[in-house]
C-alpha positions as CSV (number, residue, x, y, z in Angstrom):
1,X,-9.9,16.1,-0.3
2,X,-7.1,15.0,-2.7
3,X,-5.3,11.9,-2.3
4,X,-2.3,12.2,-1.0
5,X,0.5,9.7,-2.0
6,X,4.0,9.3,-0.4
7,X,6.5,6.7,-1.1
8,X,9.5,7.4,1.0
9,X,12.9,5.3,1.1
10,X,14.5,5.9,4.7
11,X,18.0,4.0,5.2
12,X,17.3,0.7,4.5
13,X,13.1,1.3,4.9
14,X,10.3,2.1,2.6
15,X,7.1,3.6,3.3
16,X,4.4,4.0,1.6
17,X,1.2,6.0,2.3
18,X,-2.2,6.7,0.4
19,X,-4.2,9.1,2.5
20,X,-7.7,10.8,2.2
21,X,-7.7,11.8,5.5
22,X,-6.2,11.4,9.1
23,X,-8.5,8.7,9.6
24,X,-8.7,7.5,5.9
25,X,-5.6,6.1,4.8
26,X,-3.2,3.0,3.8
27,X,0.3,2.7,4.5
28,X,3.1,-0.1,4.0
29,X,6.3,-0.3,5.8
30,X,9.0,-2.8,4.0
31,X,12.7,-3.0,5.5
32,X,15.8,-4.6,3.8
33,X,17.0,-6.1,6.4
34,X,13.7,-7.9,6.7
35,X,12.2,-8.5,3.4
36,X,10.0,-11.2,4.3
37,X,8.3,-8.8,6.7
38,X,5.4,-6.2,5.4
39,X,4.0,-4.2,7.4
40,X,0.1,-3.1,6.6
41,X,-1.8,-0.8,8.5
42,X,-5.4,0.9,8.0
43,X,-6.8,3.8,9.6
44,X,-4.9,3.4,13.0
45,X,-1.8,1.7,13.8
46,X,-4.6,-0.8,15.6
47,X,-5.1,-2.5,12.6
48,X,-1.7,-2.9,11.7
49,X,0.0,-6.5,11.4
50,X,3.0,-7.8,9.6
51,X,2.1,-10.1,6.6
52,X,-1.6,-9.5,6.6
53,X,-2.7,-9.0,2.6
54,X,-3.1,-12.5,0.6
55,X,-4.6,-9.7,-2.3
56,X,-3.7,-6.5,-3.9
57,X,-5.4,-5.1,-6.5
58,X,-4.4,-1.6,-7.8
59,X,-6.1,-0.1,-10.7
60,X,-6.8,4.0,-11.9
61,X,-10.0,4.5,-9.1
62,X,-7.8,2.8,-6.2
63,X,-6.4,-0.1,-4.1
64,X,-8.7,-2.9,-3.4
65,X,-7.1,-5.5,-0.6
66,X,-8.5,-8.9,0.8
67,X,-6.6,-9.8,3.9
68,X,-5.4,-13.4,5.4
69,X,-8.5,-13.3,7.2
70,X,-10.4,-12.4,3.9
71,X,-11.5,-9.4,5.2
72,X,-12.1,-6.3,2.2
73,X,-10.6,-3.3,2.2
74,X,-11.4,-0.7,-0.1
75,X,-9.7,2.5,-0.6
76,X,-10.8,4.9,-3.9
77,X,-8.2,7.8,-5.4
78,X,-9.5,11.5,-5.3
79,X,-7.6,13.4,-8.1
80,X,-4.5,12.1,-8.4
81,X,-1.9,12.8,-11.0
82,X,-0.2,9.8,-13.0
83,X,2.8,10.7,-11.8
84,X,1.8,9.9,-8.3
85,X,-0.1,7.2,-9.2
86,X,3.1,5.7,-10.9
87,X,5.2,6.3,-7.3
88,X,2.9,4.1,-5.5
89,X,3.1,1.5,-8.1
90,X,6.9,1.2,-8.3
91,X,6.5,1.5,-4.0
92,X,4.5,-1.3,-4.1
93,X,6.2,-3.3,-6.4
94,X,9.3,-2.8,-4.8
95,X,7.4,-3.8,-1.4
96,X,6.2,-7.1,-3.0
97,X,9.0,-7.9,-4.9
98,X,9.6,-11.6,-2.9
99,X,5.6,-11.8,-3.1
100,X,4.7,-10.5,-6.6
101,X,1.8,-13.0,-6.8
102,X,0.0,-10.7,-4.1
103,X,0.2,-7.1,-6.3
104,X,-1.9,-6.8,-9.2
105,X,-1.9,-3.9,-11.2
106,X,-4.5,-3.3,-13.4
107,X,-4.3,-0.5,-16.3
């Protein structure tokens, strides 16, 4: 399956969403009013938690995370264009904007 990559501004909330699968995905919730506040969830809103990534690492072959409980999360691309590759970047970046020590983007 492709990736799929979203990166949708709602009102005053963006979201953004890798996905290889129903059950294989990322996604980050940020709101405006709230900047402080990022949401991370992985594979099922049951591992979802506000504030949860000390680490991430973006690069061509996908997103590699290390949470505050230094757990790994790996996630690989399948096929994606640059052009969605550059709309999660500027999604993320927007995201960590207060936190840019977190996001590193490797090229």
């Amino acid at each position: 399956m492709t990736t799929i990559i979203s990166a949708e501004s709602i009102d005053d909330t963006l979201i953004v969403k890798v996905a290889n699968g129903p059950r294989d995905y990322l996604l980050w919730q940020w709101t405006g009013s709230a900047p402080q506040d990022i949401y991370f969830e992985c594979n099922d809103p049951l591992n979802g938690d506000y504030n949860s990534i000390s680490e991430c690492t973006v690069m061509w072959d996908g997103v590699h995370i290390i949470t505050s409980k230094q757990d790994m999360i790996h996630f690989y691309f399948d096929g994606i264009s640059p052009k969605l590759y550059g709309k999660f970047i500027q999604g993320l970046k927007q995201i960590y904007a207060l936190e840019p020590d977190i996001l590193e983007v490797l090229d």
